[in-house]
C-alpha positions as CSV (number, residue, x, y, z in Angstrom):
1,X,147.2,-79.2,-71.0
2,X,145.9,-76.2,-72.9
3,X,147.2,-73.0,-73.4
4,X,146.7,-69.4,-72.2
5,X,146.6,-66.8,-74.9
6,X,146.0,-62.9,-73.3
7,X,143.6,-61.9,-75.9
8,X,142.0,-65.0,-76.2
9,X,137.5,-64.9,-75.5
10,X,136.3,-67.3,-73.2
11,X,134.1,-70.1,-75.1
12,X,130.3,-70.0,-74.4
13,X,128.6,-72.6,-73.5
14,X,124.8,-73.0,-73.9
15,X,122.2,-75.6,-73.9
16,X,118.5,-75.3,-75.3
17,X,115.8,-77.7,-75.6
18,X,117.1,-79.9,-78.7
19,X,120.9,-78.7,-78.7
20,X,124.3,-77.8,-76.7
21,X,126.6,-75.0,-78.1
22,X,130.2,-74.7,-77.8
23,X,130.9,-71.2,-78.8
24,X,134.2,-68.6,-78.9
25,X,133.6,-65.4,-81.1
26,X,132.1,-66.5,-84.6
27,X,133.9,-70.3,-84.0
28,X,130.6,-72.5,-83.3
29,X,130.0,-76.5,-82.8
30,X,126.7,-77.4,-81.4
31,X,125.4,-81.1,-81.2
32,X,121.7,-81.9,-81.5
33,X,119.8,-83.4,-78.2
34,X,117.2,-85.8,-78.7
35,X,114.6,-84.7,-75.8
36,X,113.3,-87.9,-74.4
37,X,109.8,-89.1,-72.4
38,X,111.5,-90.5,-69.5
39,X,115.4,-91.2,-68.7
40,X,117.8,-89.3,-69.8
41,X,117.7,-86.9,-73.2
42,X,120.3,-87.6,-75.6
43,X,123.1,-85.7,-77.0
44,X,124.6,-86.8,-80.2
45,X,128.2,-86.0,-80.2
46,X,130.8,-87.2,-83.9
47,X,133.4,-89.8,-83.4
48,X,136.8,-88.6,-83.2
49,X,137.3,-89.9,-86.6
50,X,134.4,-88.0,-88.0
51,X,135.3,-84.7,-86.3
52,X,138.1,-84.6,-87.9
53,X,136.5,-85.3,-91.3
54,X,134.2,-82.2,-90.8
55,X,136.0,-79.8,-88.2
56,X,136.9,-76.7,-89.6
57,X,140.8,-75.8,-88.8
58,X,140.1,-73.8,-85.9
59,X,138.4,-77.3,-84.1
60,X,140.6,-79.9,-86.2
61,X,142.5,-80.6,-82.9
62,X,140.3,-79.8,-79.9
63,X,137.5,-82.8,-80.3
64,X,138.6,-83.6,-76.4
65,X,139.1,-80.5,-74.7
66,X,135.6,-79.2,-76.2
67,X,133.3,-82.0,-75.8
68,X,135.0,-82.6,-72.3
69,X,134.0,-78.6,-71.5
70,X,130.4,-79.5,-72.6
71,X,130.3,-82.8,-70.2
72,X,132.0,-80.9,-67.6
73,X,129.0,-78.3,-66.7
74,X,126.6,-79.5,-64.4
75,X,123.9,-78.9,-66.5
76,X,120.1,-79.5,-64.4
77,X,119.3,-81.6,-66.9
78,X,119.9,-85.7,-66.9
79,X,121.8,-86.7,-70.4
80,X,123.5,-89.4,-72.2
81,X,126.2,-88.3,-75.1
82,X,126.2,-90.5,-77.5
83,X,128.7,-91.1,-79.6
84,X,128.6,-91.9,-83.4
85,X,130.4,-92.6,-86.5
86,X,128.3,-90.4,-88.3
87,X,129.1,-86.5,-88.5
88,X,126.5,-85.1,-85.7
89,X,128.3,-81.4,-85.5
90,X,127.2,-78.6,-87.0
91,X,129.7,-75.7,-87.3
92,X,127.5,-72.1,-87.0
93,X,125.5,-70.8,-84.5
94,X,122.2,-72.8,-83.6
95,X,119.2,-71.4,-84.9
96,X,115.6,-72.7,-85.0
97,X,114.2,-74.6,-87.8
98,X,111.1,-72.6,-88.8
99,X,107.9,-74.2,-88.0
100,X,108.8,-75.5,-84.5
101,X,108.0,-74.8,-81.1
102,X,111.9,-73.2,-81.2
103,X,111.5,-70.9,-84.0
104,X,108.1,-69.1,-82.2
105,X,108.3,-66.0,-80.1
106,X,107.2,-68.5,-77.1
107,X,109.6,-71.1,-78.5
108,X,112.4,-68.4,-77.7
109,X,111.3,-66.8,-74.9
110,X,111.6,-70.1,-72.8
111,X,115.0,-70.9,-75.0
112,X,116.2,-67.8,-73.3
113,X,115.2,-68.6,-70.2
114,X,118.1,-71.4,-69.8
115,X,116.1,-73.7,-67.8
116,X,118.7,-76.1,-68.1
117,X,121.8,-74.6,-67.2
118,X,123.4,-74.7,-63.8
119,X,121.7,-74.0,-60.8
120,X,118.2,-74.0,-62.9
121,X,115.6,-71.9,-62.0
122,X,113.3,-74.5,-61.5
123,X,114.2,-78.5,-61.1
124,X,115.0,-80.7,-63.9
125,X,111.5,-82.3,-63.8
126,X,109.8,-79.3,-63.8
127,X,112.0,-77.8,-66.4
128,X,111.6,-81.0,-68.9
129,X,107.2,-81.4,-67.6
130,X,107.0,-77.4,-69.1
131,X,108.7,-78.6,-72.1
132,X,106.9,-81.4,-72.4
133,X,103.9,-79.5,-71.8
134,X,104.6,-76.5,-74.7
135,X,105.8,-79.2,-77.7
136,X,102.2,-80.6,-77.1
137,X,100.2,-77.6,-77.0
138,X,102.3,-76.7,-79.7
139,X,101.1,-79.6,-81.8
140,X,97.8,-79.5,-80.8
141,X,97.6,-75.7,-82.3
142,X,99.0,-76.5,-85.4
143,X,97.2,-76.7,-88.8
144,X,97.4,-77.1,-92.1
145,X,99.9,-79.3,-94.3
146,X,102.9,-80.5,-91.6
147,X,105.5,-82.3,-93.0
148,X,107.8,-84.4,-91.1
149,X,111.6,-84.8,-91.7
150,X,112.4,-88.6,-90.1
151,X,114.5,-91.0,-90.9
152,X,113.8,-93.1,-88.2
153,X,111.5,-92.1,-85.2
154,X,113.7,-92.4,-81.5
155,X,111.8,-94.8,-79.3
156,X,110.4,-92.7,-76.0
157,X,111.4,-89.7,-77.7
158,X,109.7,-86.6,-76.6
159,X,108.4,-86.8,-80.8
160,X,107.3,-90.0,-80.3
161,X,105.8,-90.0,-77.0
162,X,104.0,-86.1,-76.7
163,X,103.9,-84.5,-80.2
164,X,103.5,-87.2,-82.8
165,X,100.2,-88.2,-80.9
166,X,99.0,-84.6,-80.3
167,X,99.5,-83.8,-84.2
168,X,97.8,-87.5,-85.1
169,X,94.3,-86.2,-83.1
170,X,94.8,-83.2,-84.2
171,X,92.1,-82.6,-86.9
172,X,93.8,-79.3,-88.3
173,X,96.7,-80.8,-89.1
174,X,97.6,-83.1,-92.4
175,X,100.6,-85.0,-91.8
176,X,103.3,-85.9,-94.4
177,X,106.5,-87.9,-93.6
178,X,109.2,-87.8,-96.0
């Protein structure tokens, strides 16, 4: 049962291509997605164990209630939450990593456009074929040195399936994997 406070901010809830956010005033969670080529993306959501690990006080008790308000919106997208061991939260506001499709003025313009949220301005098909569709012209138009952050590559991942192969033929584009 939760509790009513008067003065109390109704949490935000977004979601973006590669994350949902779980904000109230300047208190922030958001969990990374893993955008996949077919079936459903997936959302990497902490243990209960490792929340409490990492959760700042304000969060230290409320694993359930906010992960259940994140699952509980309809979202027009098709998802599996995946739970881990490992600390998958991040506690501040999402932003873009520079140098990806999120962190471009186009990037943020369609990140704006909450294509996934509830009723969705478009299907969740069409919403996932546009992204699909930007991440590899995004990779096609890239150039120079590109260096890749992966511990592991997700099999059927959007990465593995649409932009590794558009940056591998693309002859601008040096590739470096660390």
């Amino acid at each position: 049962m939760g509790f009513f406070f008067p003065d109390a901010k109704k949490p935000e809830i977004t979601m973006g291509w590669r994350y949902v956010a779980y904000q109230c005033g300047a208190e922030c969670v958001f969990f990374r997605i893993e955008p996949m080529a077919s079936g459903p993306d997936l959302v990497y959501v902490p243990s209960e164990a490792s929340w409490k690990e990492s959760a700042p006080a304000w969060a230290q008790k409320r694993y359930s209630e906010i992960v259940a308000q994140m699952k509980a919106i309809p979202w027009n997208r098709d998802l599996e939450w995946r739970v881990s061991d490992h600390s998958d939260a991040i506690w501040a506001a999402p932003k873009p990593v520079p140098g990806t499709l999120e962190s471009t003025a186009g990037g943020q313009k369609f990140e704006a456009e909450r294509f996934f949220h509830p009723p969705g301005k478009m299907s969740h098909d069409q919403a996932h074929a546009l992204w699909h569709k930007l991440s590899e012209r995004f990779a096609q138009a890239a150039s120079g040195k590109v260096t890749l952050y992966v511990e592991s590559i997700v099999e059927n991942s959007v990465f593995q399936v649409v932009e590794l192969p558009a940056l591998k033929a693309n002859p601008n584009v040096e590739l470096v994997f660390e």
